[in-house]
N, CA, C and O atoms as a GROMACS GRO file, in nm:
protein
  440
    1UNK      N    1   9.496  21.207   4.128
    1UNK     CA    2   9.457  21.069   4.106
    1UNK      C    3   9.420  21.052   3.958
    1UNK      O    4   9.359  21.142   3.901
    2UNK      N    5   9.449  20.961   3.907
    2UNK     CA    6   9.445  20.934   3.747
    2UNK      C    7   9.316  20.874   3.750
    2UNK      O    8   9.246  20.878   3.851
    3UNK      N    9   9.282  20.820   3.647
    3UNK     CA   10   9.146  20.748   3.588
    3UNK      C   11   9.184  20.604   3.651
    3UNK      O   12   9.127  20.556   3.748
    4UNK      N   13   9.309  20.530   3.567
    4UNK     CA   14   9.334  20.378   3.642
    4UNK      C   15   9.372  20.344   3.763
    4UNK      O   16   9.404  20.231   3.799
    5UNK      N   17   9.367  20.474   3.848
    5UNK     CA   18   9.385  20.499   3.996
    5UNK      C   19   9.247  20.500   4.079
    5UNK      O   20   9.224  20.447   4.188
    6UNK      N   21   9.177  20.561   4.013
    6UNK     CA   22   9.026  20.582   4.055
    6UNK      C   23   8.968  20.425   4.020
    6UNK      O   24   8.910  20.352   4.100
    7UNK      N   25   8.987  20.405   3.934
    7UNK     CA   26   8.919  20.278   3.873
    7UNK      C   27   8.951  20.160   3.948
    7UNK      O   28   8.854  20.084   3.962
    8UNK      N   29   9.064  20.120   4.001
    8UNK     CA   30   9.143  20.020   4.052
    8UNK      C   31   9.099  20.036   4.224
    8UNK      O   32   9.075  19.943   4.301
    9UNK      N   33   9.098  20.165   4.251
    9UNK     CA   34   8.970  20.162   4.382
    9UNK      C   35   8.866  20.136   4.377
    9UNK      O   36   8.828  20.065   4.471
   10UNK      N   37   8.744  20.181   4.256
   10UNK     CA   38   8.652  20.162   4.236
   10UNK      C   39   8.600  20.011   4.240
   10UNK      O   40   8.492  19.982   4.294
   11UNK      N   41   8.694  19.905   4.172
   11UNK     CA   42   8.686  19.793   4.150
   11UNK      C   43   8.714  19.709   4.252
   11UNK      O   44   8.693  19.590   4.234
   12UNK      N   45   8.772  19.756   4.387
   12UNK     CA   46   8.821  19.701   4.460
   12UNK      C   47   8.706  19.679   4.583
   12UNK      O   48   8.731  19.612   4.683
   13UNK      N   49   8.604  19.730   4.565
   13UNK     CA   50   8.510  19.736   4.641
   13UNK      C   51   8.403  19.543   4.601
   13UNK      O   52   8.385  19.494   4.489
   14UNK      N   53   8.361  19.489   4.727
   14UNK     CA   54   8.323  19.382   4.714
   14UNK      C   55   8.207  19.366   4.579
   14UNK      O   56   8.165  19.478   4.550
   15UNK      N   57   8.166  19.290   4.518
   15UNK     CA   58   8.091  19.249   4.408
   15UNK      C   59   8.079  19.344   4.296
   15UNK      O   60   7.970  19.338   4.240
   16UNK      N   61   8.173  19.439   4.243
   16UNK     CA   62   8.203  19.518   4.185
   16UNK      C   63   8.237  19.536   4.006
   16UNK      O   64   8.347  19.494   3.968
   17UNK      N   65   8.163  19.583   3.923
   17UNK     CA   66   8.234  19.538   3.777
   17UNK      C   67   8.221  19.679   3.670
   17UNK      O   68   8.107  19.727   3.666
   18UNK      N   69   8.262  19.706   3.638
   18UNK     CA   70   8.264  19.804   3.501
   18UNK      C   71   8.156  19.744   3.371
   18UNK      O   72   8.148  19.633   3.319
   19UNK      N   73   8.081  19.871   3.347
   19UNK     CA   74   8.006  19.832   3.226
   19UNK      C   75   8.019  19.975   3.124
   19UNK      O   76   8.088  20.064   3.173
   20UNK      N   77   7.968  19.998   3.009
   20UNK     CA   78   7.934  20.057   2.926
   20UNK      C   79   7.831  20.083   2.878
   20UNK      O   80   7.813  20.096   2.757
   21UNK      N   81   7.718  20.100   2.994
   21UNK     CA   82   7.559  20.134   2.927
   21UNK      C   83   7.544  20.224   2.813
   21UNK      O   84   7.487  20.182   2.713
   22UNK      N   85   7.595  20.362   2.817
   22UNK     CA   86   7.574  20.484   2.804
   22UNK      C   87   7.705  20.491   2.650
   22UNK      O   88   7.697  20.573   2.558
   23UNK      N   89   7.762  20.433   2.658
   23UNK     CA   90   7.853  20.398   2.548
   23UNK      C   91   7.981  20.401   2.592
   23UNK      O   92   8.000  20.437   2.709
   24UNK      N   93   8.075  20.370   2.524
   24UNK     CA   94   8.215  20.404   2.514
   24UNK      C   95   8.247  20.530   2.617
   24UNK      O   96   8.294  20.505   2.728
   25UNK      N   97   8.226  20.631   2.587
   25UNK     CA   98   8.231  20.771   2.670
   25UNK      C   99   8.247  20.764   2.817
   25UNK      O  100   8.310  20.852   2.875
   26UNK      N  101   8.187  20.655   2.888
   26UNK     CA  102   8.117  20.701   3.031
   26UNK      C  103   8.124  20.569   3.070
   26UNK      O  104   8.050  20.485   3.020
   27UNK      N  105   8.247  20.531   3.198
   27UNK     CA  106   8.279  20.420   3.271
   27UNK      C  107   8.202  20.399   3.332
   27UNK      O  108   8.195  20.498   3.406
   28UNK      N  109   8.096  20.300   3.372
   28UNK     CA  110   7.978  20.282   3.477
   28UNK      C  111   8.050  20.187   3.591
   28UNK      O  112   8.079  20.077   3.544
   29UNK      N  113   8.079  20.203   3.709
   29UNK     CA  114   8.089  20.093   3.778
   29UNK      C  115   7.978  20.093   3.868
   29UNK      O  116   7.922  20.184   3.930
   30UNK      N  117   7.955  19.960   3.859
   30UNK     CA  118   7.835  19.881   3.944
   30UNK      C  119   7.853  19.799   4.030
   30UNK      O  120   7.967  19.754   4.044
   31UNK      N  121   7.758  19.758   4.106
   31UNK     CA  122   7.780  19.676   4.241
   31UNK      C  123   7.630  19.590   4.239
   31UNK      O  124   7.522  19.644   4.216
   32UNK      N  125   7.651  19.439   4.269
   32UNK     CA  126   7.555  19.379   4.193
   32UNK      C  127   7.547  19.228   4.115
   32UNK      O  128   7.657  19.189   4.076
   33UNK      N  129   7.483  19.178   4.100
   33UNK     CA  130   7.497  19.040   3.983
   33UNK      C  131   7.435  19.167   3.829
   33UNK      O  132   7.385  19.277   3.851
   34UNK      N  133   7.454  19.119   3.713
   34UNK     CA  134   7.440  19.143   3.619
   34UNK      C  135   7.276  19.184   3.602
   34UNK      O  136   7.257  19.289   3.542
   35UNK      N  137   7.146  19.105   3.653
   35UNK     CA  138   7.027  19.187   3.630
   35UNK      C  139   6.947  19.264   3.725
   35UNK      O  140   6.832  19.300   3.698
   36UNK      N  141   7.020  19.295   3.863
   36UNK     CA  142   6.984  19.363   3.953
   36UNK      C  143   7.103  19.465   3.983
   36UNK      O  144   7.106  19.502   4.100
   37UNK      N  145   7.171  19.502   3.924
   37UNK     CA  146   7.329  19.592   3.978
   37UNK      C  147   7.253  19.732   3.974
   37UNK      O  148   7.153  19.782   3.923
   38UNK      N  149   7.356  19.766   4.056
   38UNK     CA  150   7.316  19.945   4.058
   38UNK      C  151   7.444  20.029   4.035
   38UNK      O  152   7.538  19.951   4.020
   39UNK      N  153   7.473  20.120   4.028
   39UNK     CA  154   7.550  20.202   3.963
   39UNK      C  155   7.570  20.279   4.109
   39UNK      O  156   7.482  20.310   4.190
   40UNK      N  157   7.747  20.305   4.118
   40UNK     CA  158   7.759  20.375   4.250
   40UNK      C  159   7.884  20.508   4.205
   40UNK      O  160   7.904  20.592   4.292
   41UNK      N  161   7.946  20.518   4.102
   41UNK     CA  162   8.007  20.586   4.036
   41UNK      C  163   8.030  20.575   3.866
   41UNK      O  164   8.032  20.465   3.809
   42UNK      N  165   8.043  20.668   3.814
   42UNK     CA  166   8.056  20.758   3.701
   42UNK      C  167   8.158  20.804   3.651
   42UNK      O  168   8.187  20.903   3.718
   43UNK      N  169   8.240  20.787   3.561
   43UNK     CA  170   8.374  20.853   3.518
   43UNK      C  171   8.389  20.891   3.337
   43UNK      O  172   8.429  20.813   3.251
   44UNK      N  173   8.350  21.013   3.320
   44UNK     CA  174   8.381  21.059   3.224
   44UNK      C  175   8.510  21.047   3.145
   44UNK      O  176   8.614  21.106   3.176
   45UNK      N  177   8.494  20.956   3.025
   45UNK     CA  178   8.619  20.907   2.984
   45UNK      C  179   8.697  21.023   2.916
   45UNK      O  180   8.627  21.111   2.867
   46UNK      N  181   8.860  21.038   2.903
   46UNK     CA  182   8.883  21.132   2.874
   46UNK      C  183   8.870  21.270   2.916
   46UNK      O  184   8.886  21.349   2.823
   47UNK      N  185   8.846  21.322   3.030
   47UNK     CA  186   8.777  21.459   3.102
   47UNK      C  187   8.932  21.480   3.132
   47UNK      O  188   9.007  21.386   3.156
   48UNK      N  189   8.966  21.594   3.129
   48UNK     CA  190   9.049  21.680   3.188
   48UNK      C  191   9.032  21.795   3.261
   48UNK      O  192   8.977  21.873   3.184
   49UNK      N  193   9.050  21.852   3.373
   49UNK     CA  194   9.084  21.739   3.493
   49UNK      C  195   9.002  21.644   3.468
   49UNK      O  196   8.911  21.659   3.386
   50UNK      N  197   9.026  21.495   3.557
   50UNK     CA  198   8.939  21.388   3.555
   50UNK      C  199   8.780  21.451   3.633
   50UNK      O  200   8.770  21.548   3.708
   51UNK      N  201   8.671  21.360   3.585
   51UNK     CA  202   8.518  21.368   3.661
   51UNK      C  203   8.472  21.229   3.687
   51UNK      O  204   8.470  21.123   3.626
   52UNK      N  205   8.423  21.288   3.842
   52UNK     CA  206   8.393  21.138   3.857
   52UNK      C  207   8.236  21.160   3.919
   52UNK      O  208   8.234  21.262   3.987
   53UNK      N  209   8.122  21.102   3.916
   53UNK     CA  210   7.996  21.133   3.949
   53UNK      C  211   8.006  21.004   4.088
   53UNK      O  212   8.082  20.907   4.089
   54UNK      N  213   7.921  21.037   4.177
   54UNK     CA  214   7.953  20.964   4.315
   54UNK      C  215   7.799  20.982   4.397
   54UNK      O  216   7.772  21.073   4.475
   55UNK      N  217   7.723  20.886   4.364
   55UNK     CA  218   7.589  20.885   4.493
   55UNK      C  219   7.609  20.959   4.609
   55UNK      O  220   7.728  20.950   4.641
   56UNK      N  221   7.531  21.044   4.704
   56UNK     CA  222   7.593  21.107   4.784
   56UNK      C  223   7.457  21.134   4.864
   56UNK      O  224   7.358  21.175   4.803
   57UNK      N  225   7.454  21.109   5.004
   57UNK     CA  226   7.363  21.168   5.080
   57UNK      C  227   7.314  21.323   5.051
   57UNK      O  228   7.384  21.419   5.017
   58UNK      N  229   7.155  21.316   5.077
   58UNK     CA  230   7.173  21.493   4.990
   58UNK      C  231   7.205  21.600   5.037
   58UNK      O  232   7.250  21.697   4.975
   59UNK      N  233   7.173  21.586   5.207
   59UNK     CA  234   7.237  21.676   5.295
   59UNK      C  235   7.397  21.709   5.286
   59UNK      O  236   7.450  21.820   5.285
   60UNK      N  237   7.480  21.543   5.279
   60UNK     CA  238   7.605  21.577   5.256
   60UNK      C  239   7.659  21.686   5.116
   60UNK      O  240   7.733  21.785   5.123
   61UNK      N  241   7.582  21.615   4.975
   61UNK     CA  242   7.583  21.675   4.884
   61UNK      C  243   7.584  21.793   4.850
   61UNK      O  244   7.657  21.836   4.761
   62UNK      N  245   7.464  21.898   4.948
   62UNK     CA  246   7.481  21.983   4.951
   62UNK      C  247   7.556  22.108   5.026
   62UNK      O  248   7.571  22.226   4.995
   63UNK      N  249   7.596  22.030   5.139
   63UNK     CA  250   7.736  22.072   5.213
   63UNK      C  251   7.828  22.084   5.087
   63UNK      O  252   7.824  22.185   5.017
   64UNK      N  253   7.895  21.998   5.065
   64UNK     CA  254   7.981  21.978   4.962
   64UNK      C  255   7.966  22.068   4.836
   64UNK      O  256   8.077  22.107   4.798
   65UNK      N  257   7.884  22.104   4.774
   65UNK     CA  258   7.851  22.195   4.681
   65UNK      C  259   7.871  22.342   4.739
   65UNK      O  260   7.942  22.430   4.692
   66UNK      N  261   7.801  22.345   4.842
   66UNK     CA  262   7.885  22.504   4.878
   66UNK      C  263   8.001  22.516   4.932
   66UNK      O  264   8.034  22.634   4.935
   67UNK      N  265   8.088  22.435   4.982
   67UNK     CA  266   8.193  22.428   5.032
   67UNK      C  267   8.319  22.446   4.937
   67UNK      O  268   8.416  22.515   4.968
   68UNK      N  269   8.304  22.359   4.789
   68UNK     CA  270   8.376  22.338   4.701
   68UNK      C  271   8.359  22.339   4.566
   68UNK      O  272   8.331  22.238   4.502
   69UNK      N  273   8.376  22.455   4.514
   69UNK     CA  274   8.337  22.465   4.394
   69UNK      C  275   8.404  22.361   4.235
   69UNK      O  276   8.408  22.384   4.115
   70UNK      N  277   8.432  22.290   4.291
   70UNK     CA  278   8.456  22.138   4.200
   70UNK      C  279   8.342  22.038   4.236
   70UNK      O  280   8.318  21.924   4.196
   71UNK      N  281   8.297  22.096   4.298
   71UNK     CA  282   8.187  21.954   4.326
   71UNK      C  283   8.058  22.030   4.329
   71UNK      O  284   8.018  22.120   4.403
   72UNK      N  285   8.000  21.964   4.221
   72UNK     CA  286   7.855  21.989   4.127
   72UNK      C  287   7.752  21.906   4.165
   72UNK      O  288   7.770  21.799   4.223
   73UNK      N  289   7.632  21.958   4.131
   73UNK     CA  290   7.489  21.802   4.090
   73UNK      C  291   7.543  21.769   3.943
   73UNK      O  292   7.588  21.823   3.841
   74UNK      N  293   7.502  21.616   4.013
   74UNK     CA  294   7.563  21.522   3.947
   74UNK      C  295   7.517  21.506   3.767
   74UNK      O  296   7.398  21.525   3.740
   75UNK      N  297   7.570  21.486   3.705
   75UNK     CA  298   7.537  21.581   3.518
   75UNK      C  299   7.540  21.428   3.442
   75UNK      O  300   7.614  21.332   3.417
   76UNK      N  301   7.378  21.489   3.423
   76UNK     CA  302   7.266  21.395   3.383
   76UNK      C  303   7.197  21.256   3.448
   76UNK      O  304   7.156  21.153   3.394
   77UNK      N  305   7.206  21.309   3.616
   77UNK     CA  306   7.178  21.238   3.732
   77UNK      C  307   7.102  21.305   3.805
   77UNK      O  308   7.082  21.426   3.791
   78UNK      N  309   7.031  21.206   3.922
   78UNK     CA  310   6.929  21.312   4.015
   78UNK      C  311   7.084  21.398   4.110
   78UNK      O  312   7.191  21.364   4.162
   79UNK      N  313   7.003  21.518   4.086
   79UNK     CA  314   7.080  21.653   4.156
   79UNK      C  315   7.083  21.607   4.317
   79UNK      O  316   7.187  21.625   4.380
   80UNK      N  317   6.992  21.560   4.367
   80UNK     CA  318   6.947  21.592   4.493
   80UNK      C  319   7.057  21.475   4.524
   80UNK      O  320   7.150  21.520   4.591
   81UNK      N  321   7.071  21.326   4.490
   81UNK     CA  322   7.143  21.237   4.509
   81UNK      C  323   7.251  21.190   4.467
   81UNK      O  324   7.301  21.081   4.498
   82UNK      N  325   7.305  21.296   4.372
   82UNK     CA  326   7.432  21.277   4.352
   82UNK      C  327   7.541  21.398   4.260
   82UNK      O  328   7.500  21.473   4.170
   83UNK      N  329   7.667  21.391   4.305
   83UNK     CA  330   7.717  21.479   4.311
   83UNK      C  331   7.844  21.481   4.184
   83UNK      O  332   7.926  21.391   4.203
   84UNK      N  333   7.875  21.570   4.057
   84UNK     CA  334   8.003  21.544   3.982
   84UNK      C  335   8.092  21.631   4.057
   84UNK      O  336   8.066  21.748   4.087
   85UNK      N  337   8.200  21.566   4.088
   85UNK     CA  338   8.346  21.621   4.135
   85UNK      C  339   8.440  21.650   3.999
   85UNK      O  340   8.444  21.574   3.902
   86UNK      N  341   8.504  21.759   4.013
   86UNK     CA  342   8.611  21.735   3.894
   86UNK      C  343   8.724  21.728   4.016
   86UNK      O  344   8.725  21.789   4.123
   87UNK      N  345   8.816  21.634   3.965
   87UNK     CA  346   8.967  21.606   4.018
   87UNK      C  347   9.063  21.690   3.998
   87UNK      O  348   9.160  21.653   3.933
   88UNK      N  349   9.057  21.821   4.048
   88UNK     CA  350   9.125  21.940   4.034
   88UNK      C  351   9.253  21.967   4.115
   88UNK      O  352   9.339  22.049   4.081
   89UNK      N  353   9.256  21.892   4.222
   89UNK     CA  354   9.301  21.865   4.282
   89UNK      C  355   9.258  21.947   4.469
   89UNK      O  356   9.329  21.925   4.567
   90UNK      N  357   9.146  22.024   4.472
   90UNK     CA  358   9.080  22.118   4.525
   90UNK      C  359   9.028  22.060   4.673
   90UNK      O  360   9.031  22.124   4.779
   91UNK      N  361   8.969  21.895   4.653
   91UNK     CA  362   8.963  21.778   4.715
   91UNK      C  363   9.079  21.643   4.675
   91UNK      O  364   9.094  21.589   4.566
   92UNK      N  365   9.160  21.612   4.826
   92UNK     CA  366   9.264  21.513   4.799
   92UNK      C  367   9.171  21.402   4.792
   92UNK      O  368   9.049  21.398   4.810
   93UNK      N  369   9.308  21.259   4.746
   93UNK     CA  370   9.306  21.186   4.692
   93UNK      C  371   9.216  21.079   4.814
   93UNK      O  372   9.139  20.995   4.768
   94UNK      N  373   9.235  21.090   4.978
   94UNK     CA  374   9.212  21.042   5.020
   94UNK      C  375   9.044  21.065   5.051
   94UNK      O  376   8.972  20.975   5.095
   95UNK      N  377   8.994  21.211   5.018
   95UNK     CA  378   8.873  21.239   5.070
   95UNK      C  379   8.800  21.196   4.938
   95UNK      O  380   8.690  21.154   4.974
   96UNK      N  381   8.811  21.187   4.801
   96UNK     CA  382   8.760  21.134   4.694
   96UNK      C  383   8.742  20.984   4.711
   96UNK      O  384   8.638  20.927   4.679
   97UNK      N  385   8.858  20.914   4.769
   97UNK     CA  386   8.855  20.804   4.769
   97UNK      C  387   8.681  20.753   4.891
   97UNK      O  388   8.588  20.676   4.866
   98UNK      N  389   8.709  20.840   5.014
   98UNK     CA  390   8.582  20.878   5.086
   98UNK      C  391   8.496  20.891   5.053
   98UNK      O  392   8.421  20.793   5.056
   99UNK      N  393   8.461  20.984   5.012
   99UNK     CA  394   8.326  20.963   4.878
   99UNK      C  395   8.291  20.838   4.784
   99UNK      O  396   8.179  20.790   4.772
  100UNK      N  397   8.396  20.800   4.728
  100UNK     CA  398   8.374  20.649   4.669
  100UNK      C  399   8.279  20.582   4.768
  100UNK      O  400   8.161  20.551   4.754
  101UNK      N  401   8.368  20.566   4.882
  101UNK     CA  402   8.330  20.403   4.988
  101UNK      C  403   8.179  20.469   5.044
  101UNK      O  404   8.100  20.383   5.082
  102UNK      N  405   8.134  20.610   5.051
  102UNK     CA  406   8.023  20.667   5.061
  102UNK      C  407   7.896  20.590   4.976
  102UNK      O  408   7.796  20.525   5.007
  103UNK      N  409   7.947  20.627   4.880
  103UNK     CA  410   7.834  20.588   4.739
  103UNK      C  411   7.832  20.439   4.742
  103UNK      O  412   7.724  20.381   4.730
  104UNK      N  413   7.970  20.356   4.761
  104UNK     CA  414   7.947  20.229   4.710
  104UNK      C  415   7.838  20.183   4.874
  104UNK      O  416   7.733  20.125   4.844
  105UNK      N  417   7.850  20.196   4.960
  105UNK     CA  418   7.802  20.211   5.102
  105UNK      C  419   7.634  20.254   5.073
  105UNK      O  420   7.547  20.178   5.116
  106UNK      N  421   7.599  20.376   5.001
  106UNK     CA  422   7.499  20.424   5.065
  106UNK      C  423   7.403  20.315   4.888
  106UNK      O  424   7.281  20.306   4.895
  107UNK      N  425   7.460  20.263   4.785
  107UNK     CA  426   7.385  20.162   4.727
  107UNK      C  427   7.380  20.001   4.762
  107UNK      O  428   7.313  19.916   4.705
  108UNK      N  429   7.474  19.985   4.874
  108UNK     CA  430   7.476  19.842   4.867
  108UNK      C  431   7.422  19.844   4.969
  108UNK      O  432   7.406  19.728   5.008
  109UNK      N  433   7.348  19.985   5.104
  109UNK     CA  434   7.314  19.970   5.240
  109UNK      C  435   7.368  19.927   5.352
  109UNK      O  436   7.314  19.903   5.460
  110UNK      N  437   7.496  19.918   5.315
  110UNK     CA  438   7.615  19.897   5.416
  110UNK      C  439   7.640  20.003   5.523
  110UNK      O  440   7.732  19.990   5.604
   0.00000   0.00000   0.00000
């Protein structure tokens, strides 16, 4: 899955927008009006393989961390709540995409 592949899912999720807090570097997508939004994924611009940081239940999180060594605490995020994946291809396209609707789910309380 590419970056404008990830992104074009990411965005596709209801009340959804891309920002640049953190600078240029680091795609923020949020879910939200503009002074209450929250942040439900992370994409390191330029990363090869791609990284994508993803809110994550912590129990699940930590399943996932021992299970798959592409999927980290989340880097320069709470560890306990969220998780960096690199797109290695190690986890498919459809279970990443899973994780997305996870995170966008477990900030909007859906």
């Amino acid at each position: 899955m590419t970056h404008k592949e990830l992104e074009a899912y990411l965005l596709s999720f209801e009340n959804t927008w891309l920002d640049f807090p953190f600078g240029e570097g680091v795609s923020v997508y949020k879910v939200g009006d503009k002074e209450k939004s929250k942040m439900f994924a992370l994409i390191q611009e330029g990363s090869q393989p791609l990284r994508v940081s993803l809110k994550c239940d912590p129990e699940l999180a930590k399943n996932l961390r021992e299970k798959y060594e592409s999927v980290m605490p989340g880097y320069h995020l709470s560890k306990k709540h969220w998780n960096t994946i690199v797109l290695s291809g190690q986890l498919g396209d459809d279970e990443i995409k899973d994780l997305a609707r996870h995170s966008y789910l477990l900030v909007t309380g859906g």
